[in-house]
N, C-alpha and C positions, 0 to 999 in steps of 0.2 A: 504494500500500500504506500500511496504517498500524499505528503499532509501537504496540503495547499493553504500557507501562511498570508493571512490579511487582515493589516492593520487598517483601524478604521477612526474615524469621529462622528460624531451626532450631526455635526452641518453638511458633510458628504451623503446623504443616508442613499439618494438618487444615484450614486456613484456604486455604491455596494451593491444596491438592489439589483442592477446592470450587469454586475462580474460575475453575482450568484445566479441570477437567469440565464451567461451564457455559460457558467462553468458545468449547469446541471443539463443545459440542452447536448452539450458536447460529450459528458457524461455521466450520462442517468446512473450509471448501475453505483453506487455508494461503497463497493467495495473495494473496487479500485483506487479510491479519494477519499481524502480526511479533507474536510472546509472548515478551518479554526479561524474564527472572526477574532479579534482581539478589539473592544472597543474601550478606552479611558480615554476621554477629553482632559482628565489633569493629570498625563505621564508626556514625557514627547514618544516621538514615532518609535525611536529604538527600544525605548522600555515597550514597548507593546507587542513590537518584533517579540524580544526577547521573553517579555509573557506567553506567548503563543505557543513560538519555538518550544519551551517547558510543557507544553502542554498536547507538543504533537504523538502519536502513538507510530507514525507512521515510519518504513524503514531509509527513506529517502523526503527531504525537505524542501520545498520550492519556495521562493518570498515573491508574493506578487504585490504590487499596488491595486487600492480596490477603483481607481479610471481606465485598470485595461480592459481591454475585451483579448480573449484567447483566442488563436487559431484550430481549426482543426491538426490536430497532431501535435499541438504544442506540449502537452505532457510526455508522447512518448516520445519527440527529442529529446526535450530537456534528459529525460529518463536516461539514452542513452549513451549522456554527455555527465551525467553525475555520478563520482566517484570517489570513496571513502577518504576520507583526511582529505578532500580536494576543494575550495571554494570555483564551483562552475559560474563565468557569467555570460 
C-alpha cells in the first residue's frame, strides 16, 4: 500500500475536495491507497507533513499538495521511482 500524504487548511477546503475526487476516480479500490489528510491551521505546512507522515500505515510514502490534480498513472510511476533510504523527486 501507499499513503498519499496531504497537508491541508480550512481556507483551501475547494482545493482538497478536488485532489480527493480525483484521487478516488483514478483509484476507487482503497487498498491500494492510504489518503491521510493532515488539517491544523495553527502548525505551518511541515509540522502537518510531519503529523501525517506518523501517521501513515503504508509501505511507500508520497507528499502531495492538496491544488494538484493526478495523472493517470501517476502512483504507479512515482511507485517505480521510490526506493528505500532514497528521497525521490
Amino acid at each position: 500500500m501507499i499513503s498519499l500524504i496531504i497537508p491541508v487548511t480550512s481556507q483551501n477546503k475547494d482545493y482538497t475536495d478536488n485532489i480527493l475526487k480525483n484521487i478516488k476516480e483514478l483509484y476507487p479500490n482503497n487498498d491500494e491507497i492510504e489518503i491521510i489528510i493532515e488539517e491544523n491551521n495553527n502548525v505551518t505546512l511541515g509540522v502537518n507533513y510531519n503529523n501525517a507522515v506518523s501517521k501513515a500505515k503504508g509501505d511507500k510514502i508520497i507528499l502531495l499538495h492538496n491544488d494538484m490534480i493526478l495523472s493517470p498513472g501517476f502512483i504507479e510511476t512515482m511507485d517505480k521511482h521510490i526506493v528505500k533510504g532514497r528521497i525521490t523527486t
